[in-house]
N, CA, C and O of each residue as an XYZ file, in Angstrom:
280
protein
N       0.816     -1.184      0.000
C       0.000      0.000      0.000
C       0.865      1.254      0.000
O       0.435      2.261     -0.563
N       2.052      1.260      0.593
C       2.965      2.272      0.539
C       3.711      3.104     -0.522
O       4.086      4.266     -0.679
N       3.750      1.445     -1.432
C       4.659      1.483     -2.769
C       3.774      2.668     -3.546
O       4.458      3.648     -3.843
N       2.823      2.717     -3.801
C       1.763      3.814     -4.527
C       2.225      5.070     -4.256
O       2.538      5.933     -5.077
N       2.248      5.122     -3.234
C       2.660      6.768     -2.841
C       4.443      7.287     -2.906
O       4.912      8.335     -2.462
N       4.950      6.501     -3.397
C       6.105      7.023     -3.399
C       6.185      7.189     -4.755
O       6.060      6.320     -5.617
N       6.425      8.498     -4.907
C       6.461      9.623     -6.135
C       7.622      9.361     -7.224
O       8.508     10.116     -6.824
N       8.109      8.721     -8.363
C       9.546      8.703     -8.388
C       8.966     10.051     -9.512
O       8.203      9.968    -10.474
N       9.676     11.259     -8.930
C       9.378     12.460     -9.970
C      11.259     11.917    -10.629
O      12.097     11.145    -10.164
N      11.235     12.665    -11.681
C      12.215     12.376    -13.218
C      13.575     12.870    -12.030
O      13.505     12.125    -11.052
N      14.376     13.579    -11.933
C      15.843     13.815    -11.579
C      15.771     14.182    -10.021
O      16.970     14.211     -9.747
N      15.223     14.421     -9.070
C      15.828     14.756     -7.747
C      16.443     13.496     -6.875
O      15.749     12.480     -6.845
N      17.409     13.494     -6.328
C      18.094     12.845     -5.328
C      17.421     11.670     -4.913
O      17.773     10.498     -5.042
N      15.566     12.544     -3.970
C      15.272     11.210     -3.110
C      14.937     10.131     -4.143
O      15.489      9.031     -4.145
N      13.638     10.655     -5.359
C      12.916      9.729     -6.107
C      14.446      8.831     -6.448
O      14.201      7.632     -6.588
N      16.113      9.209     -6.624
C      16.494      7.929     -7.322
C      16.854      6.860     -6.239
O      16.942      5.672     -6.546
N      17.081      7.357     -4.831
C      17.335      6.254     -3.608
C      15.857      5.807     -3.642
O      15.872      4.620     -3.967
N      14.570      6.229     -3.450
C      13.765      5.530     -3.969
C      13.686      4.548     -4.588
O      13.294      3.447     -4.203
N      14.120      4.920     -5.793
C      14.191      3.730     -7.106
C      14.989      3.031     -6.893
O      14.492      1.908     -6.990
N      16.565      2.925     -6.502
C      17.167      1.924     -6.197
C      17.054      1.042     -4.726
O      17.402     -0.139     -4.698
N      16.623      1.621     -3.725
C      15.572      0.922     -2.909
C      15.071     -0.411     -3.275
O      15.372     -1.572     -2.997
N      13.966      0.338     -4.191
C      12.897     -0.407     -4.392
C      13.768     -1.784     -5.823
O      13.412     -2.962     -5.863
N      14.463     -1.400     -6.433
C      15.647     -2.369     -7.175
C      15.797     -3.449     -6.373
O      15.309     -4.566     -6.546
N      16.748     -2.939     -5.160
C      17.305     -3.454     -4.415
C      16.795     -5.109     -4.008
O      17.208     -6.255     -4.190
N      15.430     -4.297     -3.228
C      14.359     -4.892     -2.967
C      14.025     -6.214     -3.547
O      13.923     -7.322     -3.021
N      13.832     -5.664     -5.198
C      12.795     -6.564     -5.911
C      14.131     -7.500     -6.853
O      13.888     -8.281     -7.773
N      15.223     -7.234     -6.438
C      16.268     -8.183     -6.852
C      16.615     -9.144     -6.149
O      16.788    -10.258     -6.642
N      16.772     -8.903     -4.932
C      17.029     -9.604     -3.798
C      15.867    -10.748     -3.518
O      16.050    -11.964     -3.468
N      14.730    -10.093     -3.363
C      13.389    -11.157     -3.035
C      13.842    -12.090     -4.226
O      14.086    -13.276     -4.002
N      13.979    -11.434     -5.773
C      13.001    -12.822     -7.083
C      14.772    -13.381     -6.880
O      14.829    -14.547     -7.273
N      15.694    -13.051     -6.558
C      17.069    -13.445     -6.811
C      16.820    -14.803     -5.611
O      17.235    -15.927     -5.895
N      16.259    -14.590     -4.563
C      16.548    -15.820     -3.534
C      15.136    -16.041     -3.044
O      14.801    -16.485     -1.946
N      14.322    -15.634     -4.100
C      12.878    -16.738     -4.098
C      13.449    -18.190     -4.181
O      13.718    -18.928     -3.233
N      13.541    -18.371     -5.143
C      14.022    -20.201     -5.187
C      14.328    -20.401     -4.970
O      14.372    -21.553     -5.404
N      15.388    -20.190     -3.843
C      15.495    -20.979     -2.865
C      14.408    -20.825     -1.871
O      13.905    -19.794     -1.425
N      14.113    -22.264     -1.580
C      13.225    -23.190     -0.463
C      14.265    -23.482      0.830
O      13.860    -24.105      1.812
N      15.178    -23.145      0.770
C      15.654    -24.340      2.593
C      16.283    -23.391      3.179
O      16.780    -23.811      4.224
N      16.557    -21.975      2.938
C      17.084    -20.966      3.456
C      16.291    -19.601      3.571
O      16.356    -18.770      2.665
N      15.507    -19.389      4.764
C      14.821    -18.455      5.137
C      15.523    -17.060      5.185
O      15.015    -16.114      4.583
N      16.555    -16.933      5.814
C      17.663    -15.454      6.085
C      18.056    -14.942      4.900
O      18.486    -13.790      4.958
N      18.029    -15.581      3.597
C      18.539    -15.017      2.362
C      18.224    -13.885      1.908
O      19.033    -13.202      1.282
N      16.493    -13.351      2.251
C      16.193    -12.555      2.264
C      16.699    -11.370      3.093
O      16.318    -10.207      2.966
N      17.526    -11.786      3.878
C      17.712    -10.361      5.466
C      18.954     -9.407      4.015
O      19.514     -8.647      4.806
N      19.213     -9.266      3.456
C      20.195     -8.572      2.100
C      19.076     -7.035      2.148
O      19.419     -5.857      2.047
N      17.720     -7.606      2.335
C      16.833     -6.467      1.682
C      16.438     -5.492      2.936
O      16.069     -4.329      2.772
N      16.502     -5.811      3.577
C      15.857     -5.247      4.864
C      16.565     -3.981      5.007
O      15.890     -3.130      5.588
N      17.880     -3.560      4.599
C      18.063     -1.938      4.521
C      17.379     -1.214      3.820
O      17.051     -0.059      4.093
N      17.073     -1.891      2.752
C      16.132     -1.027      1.855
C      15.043     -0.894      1.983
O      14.434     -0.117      1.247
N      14.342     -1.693      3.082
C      13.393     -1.449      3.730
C      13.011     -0.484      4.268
O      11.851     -0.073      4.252
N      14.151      0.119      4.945
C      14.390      0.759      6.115
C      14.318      2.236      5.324
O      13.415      3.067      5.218
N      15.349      2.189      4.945
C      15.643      3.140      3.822
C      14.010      3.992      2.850
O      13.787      5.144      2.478
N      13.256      2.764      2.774
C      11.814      3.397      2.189
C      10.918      3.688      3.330
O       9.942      4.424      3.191
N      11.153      3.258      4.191
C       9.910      3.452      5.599
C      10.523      4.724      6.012
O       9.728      5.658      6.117
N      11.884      4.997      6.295
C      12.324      6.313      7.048
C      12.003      7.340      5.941
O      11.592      8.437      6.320
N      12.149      7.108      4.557
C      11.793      8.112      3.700
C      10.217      8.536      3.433
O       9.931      9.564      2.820
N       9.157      7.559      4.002
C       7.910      7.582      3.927
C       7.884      8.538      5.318
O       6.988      9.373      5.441
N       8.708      8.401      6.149
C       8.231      8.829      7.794
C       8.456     10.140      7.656
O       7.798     11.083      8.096
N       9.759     10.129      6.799
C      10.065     11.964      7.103
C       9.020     12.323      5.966
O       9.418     13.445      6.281
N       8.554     12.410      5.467
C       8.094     13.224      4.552
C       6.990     13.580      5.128
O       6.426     14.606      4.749
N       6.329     12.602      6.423
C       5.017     12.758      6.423
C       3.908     12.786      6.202
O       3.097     13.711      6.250
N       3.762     11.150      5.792
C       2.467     11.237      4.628
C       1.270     11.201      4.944
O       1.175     10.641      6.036
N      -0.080     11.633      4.399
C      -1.291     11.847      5.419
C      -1.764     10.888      5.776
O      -2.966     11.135      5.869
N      -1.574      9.855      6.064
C      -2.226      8.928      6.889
C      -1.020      9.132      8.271
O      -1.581      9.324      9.350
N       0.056      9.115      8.307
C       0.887      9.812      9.370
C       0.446     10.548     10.663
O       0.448     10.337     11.875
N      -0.001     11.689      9.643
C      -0.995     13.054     10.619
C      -2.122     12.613     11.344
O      -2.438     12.898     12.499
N      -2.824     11.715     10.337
C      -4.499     11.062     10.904
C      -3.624     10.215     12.072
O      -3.931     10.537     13.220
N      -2.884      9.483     11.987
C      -2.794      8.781     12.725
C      -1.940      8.723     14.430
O      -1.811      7.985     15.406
N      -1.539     10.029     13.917
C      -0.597     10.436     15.215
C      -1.317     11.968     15.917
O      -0.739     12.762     16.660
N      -2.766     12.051     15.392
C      -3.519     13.342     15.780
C      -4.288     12.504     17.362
O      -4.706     11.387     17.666
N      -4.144     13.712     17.946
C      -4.536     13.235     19.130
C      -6.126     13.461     19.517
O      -6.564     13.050     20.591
């Protein structure tokens, strides 16, 4: 649900850590999908995880506000 809202506009900085993020991501998962007997193969992606959640947090997106309004 997150992936939607992240904007990749054409040349600024964040949209390309964005994009390679989200690379990162989707290389890592289909790269060590097939393997079956090794669960941790995946832990490679989890910075880029991080990397898209802290960039979703700072920006502040409106479900953020709704959700941290008191």
């Amino acid at each position: 649900a997150a992936a939607p809202r992240l904007r990749f506009r054409g040349g600024d900085r964040a949209s390309r850590t964005r994009l390679l993020a989200l690379c990162w991501i989707g290389f890592v998962m289909l790269f060590f999908t097939f393997s079956t007997t090794q669960e941790y193969y995946s832990l490679p992606c989890y910075p880029a995880v991080a990397l898209l959640l802290g960039a979703s947090l700072a920006t502040g997106l409106p479900w953020l506000r709704y959700v941290t309004r008191a």
